[in-house]
N, CA, C and O atoms as a Tripos MOL2 file, in Angstrom:
@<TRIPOS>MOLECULE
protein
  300   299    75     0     0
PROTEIN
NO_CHARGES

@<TRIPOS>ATOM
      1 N         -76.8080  166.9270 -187.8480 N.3       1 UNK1
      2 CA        -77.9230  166.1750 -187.3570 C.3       1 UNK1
      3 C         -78.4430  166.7630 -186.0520 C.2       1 UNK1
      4 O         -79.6410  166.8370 -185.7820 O.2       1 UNK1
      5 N         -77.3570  167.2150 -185.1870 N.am      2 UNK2
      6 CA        -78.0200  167.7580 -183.6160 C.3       2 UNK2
      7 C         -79.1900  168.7900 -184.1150 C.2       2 UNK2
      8 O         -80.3610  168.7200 -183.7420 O.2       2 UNK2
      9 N         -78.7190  169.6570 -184.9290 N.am      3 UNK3
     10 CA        -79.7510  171.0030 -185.4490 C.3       3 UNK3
     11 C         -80.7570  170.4980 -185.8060 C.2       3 UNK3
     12 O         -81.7920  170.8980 -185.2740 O.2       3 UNK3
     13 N         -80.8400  169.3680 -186.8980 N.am      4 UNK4
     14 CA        -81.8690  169.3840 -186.9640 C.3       4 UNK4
     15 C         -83.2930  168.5980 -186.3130 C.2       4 UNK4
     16 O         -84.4940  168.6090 -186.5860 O.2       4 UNK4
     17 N         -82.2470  167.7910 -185.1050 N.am      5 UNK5
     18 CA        -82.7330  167.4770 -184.1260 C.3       5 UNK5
     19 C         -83.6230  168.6680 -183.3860 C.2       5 UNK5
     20 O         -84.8310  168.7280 -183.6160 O.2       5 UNK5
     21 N         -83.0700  169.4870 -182.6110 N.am      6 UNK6
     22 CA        -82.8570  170.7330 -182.0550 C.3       6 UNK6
     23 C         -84.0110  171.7840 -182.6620 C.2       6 UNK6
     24 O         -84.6640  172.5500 -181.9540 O.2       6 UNK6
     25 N         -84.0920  171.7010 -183.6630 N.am      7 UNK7
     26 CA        -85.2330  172.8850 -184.4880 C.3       7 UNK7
     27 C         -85.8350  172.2150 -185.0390 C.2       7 UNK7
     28 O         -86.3270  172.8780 -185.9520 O.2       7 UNK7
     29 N         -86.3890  170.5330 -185.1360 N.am      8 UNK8
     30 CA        -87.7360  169.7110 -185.8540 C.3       8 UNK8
     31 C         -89.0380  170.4880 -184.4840 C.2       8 UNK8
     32 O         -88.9590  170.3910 -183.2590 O.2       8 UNK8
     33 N         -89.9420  171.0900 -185.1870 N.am      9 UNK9
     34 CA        -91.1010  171.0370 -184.8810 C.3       9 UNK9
     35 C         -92.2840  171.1420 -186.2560 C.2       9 UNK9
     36 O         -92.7940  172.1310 -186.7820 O.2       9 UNK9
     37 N         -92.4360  169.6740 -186.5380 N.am     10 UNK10
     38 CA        -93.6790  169.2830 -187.6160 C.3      10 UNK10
     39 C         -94.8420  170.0020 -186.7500 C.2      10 UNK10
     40 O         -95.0160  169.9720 -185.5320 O.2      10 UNK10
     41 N         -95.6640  170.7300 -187.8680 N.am     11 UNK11
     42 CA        -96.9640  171.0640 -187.6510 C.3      11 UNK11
     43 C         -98.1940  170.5510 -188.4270 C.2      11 UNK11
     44 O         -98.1220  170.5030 -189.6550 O.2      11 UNK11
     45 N         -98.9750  170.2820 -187.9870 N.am     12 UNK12
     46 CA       -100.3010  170.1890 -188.9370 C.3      12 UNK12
     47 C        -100.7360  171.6180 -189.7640 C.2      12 UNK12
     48 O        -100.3210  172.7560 -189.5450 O.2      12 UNK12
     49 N        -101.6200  171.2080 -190.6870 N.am     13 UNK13
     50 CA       -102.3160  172.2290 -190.9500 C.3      13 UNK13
     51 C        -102.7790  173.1200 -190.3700 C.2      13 UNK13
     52 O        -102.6760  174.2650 -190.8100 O.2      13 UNK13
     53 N        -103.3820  172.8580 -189.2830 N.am     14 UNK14
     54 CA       -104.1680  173.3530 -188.5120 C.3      14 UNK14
     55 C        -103.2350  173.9980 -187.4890 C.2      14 UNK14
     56 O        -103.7460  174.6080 -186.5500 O.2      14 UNK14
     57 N        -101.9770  173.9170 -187.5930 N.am     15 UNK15
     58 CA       -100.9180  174.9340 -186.8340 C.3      15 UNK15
     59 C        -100.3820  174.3830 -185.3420 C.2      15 UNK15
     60 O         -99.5430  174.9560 -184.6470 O.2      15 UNK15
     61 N        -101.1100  173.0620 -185.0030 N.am     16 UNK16
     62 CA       -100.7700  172.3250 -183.9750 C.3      16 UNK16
     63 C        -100.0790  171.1410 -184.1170 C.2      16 UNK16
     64 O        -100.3380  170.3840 -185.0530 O.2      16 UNK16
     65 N         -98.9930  170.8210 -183.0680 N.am     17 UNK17
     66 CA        -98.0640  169.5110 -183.4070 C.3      17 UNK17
     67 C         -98.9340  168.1740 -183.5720 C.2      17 UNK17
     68 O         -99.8580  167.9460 -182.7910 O.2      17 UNK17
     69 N         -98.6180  167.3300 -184.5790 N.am     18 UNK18
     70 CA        -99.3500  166.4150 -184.4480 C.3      18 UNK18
     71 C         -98.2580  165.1180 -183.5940 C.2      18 UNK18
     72 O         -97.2080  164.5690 -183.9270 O.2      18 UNK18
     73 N         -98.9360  165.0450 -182.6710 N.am     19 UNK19
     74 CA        -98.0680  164.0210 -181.4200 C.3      19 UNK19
     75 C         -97.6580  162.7670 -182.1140 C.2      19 UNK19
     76 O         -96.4460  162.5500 -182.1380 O.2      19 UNK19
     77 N         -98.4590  161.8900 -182.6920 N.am     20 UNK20
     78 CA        -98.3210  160.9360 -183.1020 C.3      20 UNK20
     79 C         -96.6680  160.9620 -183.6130 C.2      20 UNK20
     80 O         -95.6350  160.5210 -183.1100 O.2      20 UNK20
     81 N         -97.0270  161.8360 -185.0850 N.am     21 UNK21
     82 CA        -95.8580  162.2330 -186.1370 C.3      21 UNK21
     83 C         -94.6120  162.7350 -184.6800 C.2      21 UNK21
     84 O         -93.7640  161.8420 -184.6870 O.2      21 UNK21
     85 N         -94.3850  163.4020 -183.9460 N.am     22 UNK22
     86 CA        -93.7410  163.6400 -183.5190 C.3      22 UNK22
     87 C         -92.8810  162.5090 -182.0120 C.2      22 UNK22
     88 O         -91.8780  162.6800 -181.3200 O.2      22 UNK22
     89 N         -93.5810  161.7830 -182.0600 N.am     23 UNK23
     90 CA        -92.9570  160.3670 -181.3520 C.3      23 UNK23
     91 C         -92.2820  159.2530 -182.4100 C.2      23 UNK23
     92 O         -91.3330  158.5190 -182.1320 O.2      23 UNK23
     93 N         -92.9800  159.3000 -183.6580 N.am     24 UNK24
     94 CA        -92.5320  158.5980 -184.4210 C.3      24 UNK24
     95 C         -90.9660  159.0240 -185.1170 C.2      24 UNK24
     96 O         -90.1020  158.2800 -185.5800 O.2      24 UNK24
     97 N         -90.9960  160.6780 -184.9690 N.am     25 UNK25
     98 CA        -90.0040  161.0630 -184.9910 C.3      25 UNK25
     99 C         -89.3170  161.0520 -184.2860 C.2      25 UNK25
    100 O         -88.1770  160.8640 -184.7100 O.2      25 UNK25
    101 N         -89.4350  161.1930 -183.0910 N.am     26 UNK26
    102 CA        -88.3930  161.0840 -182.1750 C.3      26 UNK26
    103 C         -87.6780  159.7300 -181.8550 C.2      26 UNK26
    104 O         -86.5690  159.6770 -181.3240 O.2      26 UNK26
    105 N         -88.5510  158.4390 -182.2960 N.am     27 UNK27
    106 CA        -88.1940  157.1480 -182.0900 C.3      27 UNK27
    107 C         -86.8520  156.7550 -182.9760 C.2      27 UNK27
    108 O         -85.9160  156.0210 -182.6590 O.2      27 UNK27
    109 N         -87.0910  157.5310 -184.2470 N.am     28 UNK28
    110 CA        -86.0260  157.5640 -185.4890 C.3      28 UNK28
    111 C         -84.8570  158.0860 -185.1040 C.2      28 UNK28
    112 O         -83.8700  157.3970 -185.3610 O.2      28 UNK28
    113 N         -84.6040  159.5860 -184.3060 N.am     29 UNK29
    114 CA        -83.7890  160.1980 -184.0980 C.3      29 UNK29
    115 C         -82.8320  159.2570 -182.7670 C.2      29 UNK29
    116 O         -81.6320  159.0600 -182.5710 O.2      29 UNK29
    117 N         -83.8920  158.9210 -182.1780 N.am     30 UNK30
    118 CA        -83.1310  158.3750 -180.9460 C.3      30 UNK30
    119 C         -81.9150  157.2640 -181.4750 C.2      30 UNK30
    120 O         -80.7190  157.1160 -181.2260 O.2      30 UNK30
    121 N         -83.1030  156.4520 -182.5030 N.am     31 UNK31
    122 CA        -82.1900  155.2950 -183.3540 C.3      31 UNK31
    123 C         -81.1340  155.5790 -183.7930 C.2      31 UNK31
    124 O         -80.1110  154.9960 -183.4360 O.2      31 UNK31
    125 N         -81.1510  156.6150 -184.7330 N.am     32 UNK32
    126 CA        -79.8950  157.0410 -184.8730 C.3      32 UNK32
    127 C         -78.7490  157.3050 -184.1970 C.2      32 UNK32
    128 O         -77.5800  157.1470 -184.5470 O.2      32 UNK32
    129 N         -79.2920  157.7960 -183.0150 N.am     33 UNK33
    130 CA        -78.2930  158.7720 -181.6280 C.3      33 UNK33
    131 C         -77.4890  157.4580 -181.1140 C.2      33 UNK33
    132 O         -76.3110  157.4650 -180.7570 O.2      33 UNK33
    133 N         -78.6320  155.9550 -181.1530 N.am     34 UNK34
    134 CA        -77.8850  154.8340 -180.4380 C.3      34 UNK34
    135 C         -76.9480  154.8590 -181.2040 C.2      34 UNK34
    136 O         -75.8030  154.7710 -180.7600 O.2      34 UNK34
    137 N         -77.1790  154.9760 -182.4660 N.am     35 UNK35
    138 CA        -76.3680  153.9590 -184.0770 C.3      35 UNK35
    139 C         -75.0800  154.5170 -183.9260 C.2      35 UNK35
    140 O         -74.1790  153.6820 -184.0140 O.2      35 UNK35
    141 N         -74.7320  155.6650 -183.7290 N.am     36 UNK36
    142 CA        -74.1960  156.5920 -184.1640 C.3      36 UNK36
    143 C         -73.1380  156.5000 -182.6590 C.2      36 UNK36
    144 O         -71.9640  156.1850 -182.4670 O.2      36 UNK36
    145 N         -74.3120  156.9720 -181.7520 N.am     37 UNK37
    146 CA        -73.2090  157.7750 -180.3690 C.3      37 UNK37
    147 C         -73.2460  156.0850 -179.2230 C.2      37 UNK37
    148 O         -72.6010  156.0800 -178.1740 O.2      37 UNK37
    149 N         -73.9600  154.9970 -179.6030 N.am     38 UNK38
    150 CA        -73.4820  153.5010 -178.5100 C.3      38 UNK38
    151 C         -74.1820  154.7800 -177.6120 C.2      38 UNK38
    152 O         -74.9150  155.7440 -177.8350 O.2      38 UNK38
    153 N         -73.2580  153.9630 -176.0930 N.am     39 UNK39
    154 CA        -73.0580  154.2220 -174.7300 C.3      39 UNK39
    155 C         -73.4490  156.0770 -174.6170 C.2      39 UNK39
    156 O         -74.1600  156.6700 -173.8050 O.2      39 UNK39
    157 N         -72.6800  156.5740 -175.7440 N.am     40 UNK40
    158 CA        -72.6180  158.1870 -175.4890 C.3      40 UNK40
    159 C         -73.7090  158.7150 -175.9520 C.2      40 UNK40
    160 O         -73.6120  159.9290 -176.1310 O.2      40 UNK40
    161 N         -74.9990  158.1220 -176.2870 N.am     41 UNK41
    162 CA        -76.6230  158.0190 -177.1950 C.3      41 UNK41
    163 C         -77.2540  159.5140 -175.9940 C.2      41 UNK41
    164 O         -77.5400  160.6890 -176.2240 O.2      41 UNK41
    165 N         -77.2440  158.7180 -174.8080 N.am     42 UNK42
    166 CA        -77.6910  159.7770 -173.5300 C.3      42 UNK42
    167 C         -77.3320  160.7180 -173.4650 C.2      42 UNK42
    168 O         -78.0100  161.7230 -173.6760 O.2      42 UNK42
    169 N         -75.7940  160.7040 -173.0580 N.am     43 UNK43
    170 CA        -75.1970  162.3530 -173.3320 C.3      43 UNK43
    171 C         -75.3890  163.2260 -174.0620 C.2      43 UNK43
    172 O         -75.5620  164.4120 -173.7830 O.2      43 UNK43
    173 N         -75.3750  162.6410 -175.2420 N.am     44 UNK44
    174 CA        -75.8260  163.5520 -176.7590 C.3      44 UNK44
    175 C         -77.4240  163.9060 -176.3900 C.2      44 UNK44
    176 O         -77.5350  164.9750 -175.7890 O.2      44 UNK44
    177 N         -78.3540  163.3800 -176.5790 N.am     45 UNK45
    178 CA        -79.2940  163.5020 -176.5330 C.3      45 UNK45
    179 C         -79.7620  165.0060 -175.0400 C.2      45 UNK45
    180 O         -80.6890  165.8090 -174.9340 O.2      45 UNK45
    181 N         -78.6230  164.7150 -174.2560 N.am     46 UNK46
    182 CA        -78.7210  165.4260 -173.2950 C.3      46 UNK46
    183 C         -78.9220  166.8830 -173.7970 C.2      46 UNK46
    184 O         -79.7520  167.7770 -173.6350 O.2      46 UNK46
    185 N         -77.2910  166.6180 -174.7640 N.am     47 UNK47
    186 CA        -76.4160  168.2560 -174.9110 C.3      47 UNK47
    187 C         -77.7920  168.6230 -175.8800 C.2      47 UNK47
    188 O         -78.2500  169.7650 -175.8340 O.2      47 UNK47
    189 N         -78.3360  167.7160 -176.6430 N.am     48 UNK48
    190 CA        -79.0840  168.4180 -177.4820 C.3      48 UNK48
    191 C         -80.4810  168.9490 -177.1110 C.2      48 UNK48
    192 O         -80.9040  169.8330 -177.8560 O.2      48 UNK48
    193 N         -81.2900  168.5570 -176.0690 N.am     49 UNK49
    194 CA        -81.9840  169.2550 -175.0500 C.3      49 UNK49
    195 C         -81.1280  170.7400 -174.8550 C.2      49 UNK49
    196 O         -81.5680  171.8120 -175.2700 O.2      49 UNK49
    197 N         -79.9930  170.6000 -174.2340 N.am     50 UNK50
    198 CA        -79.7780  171.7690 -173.6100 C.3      50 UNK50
    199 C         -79.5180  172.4940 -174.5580 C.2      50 UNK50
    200 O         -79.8940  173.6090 -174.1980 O.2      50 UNK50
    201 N         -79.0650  172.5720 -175.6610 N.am     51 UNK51
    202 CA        -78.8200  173.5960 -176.8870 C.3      51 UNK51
    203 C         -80.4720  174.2730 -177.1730 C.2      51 UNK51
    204 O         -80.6850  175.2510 -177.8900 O.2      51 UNK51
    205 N         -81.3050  173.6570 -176.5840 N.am     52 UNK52
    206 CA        -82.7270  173.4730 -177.3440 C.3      52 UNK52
    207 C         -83.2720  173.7400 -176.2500 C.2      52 UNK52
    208 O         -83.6000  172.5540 -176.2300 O.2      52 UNK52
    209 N         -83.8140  174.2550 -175.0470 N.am     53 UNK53
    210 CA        -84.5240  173.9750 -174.4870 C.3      53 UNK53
    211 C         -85.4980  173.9380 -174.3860 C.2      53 UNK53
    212 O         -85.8930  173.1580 -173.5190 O.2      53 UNK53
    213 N         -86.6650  174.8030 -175.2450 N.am     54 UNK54
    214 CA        -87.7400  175.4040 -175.6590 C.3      54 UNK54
    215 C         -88.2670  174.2270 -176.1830 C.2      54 UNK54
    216 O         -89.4800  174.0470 -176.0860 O.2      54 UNK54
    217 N         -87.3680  173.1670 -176.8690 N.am     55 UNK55
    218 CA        -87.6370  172.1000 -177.6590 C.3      55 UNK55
    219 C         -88.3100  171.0770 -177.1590 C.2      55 UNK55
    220 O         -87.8110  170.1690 -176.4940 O.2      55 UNK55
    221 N         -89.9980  171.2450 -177.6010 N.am     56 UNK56
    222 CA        -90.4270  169.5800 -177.4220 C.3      56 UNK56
    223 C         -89.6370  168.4230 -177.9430 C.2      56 UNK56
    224 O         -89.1900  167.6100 -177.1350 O.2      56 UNK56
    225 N         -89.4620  168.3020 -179.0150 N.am     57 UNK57
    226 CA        -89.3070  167.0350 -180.0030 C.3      57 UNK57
    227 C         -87.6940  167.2870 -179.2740 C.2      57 UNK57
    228 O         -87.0140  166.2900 -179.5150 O.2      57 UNK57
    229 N         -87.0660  168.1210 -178.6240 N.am     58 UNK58
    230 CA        -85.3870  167.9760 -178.3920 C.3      58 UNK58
    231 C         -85.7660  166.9040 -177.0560 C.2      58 UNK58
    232 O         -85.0700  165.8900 -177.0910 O.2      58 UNK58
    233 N         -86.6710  166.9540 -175.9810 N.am     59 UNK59
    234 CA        -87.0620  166.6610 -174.7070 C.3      59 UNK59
    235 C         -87.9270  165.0920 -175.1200 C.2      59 UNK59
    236 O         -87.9730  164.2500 -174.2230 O.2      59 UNK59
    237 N         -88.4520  164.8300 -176.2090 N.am     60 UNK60
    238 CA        -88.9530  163.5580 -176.2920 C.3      60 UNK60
    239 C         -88.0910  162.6870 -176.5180 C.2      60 UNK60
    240 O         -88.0040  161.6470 -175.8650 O.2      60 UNK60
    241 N         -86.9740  163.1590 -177.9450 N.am     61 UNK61
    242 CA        -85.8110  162.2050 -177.9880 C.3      61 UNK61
    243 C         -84.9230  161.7460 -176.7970 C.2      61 UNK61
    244 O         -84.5610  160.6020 -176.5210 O.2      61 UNK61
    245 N         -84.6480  162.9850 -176.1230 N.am     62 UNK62
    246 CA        -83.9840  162.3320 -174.7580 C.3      62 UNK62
    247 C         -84.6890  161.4940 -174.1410 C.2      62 UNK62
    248 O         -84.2550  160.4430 -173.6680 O.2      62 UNK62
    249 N         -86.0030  161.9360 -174.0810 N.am     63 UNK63
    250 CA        -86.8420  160.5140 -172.9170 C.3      63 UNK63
    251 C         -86.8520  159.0980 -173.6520 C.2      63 UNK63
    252 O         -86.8900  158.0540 -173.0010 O.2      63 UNK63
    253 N         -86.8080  159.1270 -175.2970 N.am     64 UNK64
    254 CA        -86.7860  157.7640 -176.0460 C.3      64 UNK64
    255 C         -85.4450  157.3840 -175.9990 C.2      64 UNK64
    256 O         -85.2290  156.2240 -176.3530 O.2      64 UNK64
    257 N         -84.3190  158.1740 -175.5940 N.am     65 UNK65
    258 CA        -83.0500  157.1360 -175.4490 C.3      65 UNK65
    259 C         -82.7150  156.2380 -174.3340 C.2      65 UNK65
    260 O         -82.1580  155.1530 -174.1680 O.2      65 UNK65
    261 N         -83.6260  157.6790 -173.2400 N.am     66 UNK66
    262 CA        -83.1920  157.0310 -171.8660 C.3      66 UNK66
    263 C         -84.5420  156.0960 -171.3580 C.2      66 UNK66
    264 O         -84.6450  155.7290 -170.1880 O.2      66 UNK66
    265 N         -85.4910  155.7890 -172.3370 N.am     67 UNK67
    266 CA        -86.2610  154.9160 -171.7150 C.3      67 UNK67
    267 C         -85.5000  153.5670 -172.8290 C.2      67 UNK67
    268 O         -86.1110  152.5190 -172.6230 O.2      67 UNK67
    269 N         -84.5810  153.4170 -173.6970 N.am     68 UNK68
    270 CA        -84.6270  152.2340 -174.6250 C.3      68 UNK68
    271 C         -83.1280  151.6740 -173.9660 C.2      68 UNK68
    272 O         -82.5880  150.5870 -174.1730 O.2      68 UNK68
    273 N         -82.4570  153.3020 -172.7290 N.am     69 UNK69
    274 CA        -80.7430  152.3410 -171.8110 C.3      69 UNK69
    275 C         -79.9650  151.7430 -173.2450 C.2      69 UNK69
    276 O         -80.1510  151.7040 -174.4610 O.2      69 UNK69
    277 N         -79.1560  151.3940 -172.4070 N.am     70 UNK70
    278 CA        -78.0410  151.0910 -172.7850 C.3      70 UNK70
    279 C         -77.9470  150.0590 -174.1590 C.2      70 UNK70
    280 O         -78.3730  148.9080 -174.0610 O.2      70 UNK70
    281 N         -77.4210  150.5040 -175.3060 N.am     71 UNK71
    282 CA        -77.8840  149.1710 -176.8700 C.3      71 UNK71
    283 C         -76.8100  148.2000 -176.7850 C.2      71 UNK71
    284 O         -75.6750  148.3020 -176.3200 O.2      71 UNK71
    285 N         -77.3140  147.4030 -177.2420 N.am     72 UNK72
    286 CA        -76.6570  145.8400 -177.2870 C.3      72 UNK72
    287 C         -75.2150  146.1410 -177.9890 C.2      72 UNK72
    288 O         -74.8690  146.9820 -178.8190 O.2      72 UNK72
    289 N         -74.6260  145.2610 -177.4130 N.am     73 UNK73
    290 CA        -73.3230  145.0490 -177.9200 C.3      73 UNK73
    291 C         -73.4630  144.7950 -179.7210 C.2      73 UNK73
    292 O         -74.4240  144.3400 -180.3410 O.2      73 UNK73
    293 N         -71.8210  145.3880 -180.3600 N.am     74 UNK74
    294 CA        -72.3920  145.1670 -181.4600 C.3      74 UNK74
    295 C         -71.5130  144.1650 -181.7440 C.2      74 UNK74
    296 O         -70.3840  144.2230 -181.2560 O.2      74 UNK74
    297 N         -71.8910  143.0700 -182.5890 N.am     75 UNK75
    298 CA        -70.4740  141.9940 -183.0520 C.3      75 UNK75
    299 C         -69.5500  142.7720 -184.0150 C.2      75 UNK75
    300 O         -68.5310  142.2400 -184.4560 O.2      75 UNK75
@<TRIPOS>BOND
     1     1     2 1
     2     2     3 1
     3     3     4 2
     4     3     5 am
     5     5     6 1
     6     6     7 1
     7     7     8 2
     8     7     9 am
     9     9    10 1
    10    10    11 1
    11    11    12 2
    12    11    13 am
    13    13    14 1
    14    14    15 1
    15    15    16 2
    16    15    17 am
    17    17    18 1
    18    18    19 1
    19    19    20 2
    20    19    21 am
    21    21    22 1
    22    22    23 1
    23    23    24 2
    24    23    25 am
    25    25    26 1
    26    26    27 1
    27    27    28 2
    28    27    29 am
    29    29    30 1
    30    30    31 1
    31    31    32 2
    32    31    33 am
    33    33    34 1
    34    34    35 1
    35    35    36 2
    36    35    37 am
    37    37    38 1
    38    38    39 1
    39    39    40 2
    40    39    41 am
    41    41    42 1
    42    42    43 1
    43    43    44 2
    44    43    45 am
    45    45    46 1
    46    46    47 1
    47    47    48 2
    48    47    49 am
    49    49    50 1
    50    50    51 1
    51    51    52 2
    52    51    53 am
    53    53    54 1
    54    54    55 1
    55    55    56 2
    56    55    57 am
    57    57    58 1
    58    58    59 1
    59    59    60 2
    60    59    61 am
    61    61    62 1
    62    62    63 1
    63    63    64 2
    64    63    65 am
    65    65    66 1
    66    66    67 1
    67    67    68 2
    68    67    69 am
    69    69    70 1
    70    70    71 1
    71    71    72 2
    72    71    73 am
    73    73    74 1
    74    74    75 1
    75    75    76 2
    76    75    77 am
    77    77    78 1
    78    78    79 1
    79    79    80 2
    80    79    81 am
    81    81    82 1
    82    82    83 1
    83    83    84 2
    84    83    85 am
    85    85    86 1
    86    86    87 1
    87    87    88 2
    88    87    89 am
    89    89    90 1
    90    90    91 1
    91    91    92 2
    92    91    93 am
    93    93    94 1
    94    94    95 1
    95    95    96 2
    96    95    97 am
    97    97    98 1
    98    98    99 1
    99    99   100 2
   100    99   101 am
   101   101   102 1
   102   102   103 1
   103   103   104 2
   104   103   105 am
   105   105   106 1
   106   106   107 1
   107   107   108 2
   108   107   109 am
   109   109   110 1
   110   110   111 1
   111   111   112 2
   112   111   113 am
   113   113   114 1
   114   114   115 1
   115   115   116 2
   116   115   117 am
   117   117   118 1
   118   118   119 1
   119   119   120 2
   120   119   121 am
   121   121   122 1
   122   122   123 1
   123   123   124 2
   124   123   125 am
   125   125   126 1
   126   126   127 1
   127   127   128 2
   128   127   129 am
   129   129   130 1
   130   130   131 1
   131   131   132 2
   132   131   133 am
   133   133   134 1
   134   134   135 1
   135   135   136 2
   136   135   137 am
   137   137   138 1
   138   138   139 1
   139   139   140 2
   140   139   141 am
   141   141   142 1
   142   142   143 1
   143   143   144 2
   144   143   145 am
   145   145   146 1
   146   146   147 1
   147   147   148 2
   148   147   149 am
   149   149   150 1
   150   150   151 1
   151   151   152 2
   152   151   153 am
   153   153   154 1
   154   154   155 1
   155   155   156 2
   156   155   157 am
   157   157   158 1
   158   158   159 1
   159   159   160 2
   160   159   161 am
   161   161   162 1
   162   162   163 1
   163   163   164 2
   164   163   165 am
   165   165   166 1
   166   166   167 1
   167   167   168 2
   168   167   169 am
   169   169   170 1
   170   170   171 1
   171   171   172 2
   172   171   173 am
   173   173   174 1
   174   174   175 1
   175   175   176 2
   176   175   177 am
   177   177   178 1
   178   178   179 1
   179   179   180 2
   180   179   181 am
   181   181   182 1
   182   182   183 1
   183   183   184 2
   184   183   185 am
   185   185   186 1
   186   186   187 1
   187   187   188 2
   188   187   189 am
   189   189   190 1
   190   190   191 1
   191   191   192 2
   192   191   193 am
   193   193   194 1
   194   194   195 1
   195   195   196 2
   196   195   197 am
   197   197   198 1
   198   198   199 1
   199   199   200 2
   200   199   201 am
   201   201   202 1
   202   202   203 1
   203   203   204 2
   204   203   205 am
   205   205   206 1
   206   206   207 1
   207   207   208 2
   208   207   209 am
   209   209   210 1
   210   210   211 1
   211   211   212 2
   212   211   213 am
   213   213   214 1
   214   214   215 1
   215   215   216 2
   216   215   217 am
   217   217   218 1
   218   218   219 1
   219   219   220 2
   220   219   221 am
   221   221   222 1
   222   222   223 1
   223   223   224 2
   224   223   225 am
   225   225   226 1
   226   226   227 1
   227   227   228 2
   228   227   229 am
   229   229   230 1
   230   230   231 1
   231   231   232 2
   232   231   233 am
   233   233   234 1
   234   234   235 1
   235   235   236 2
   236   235   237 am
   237   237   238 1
   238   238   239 1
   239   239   240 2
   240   239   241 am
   241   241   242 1
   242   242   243 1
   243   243   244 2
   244   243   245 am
   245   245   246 1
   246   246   247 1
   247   247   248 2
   248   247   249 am
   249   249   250 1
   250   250   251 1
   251   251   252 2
   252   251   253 am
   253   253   254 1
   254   254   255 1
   255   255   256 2
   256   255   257 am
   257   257   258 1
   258   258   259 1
   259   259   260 2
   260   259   261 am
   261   261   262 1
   262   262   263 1
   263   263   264 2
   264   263   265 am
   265   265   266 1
   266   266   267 1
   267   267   268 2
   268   267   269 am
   269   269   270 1
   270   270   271 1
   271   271   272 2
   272   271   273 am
   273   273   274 1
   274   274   275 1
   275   275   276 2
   276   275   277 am
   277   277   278 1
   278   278   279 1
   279   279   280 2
   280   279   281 am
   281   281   282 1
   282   282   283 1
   283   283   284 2
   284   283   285 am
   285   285   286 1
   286   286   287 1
   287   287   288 2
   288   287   289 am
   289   289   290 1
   290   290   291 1
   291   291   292 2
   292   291   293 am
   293   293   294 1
   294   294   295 1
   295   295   296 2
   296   295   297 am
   297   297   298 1
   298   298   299 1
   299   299   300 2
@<TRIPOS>SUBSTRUCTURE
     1 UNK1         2 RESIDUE 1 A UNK
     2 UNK2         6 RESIDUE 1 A UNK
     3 UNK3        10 RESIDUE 1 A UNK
     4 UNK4        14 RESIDUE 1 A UNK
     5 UNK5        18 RESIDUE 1 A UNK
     6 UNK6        22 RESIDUE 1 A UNK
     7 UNK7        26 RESIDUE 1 A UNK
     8 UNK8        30 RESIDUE 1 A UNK
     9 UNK9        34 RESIDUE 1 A UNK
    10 UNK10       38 RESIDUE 1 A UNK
    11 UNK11       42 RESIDUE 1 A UNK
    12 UNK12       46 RESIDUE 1 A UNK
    13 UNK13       50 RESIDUE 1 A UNK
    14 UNK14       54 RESIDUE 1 A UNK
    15 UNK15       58 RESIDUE 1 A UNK
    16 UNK16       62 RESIDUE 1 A UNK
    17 UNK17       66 RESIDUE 1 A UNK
    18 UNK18       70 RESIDUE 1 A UNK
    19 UNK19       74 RESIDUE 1 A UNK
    20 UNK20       78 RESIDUE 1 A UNK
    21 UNK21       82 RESIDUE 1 A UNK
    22 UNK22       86 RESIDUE 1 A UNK
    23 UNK23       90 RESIDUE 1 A UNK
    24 UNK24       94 RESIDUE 1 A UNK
    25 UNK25       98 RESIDUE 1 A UNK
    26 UNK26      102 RESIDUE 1 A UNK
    27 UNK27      106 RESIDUE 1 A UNK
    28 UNK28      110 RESIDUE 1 A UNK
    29 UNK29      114 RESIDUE 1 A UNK
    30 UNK30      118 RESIDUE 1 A UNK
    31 UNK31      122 RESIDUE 1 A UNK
    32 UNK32      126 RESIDUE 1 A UNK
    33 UNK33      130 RESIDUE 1 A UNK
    34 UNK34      134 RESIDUE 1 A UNK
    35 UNK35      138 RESIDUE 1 A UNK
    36 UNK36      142 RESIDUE 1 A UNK
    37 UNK37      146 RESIDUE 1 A UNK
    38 UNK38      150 RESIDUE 1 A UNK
    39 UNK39      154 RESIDUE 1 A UNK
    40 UNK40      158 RESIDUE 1 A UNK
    41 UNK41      162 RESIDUE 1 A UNK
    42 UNK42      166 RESIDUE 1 A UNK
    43 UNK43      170 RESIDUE 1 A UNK
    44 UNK44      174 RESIDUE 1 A UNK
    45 UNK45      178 RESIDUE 1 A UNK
    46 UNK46      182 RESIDUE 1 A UNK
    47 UNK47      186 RESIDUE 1 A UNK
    48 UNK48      190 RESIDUE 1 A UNK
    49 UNK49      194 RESIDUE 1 A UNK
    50 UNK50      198 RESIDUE 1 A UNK
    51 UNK51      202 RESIDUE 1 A UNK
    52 UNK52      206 RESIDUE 1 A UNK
    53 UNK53      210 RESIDUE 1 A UNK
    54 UNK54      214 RESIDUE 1 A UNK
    55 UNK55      218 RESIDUE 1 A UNK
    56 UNK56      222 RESIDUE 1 A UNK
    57 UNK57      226 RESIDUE 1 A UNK
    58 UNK58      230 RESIDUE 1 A UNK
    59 UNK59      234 RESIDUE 1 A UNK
    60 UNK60      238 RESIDUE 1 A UNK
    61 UNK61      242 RESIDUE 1 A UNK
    62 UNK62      246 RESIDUE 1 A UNK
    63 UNK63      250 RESIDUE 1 A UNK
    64 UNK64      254 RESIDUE 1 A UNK
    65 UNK65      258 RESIDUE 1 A UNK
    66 UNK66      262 RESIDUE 1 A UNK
    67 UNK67      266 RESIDUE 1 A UNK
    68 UNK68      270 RESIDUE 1 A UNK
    69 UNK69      274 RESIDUE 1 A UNK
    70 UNK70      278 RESIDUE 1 A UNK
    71 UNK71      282 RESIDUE 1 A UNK
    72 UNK72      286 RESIDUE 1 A UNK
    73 UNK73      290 RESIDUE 1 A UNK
    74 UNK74      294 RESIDUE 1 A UNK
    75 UNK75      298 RESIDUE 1 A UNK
């Protein structure tokens, strides 16, 4: 999942990212990162920036984890 975190860049036709599609993606990935990594959602999201750096869509997911903090306790 980090990879393909790490190397998602959707293009349009027209050879340019379409932003929209690519927040919506990143909103998904982040979800997951909570689902998956809790508390450790940030870190990950971190390492996967840094594996990536070049990476838009690696740099949006980090900003959608660390703007959604810390996820609710789970029962």
């Amino acid at each position: 999942m980090l990879d393909a975190i790490a190397k998602s860049e959707p293009v349009s036709q027209s050879g340019q990212a379409d932003v929209g599609r690519l927040k919506a993606d990143a909103a998904k990935a982040a979800n997951v990162l909570i689902e998956f990594y809790g508390d450790a959602a940030l870190e990950r999201a971190r390492l996967i920036e840094r594996r990536s750096p070049q990476s838009y869509f690696a740099r949006m997911v980090t900003a959608e984890v660390a703007r959604r903090g810390r996820p609710p306790p789970r029962n």
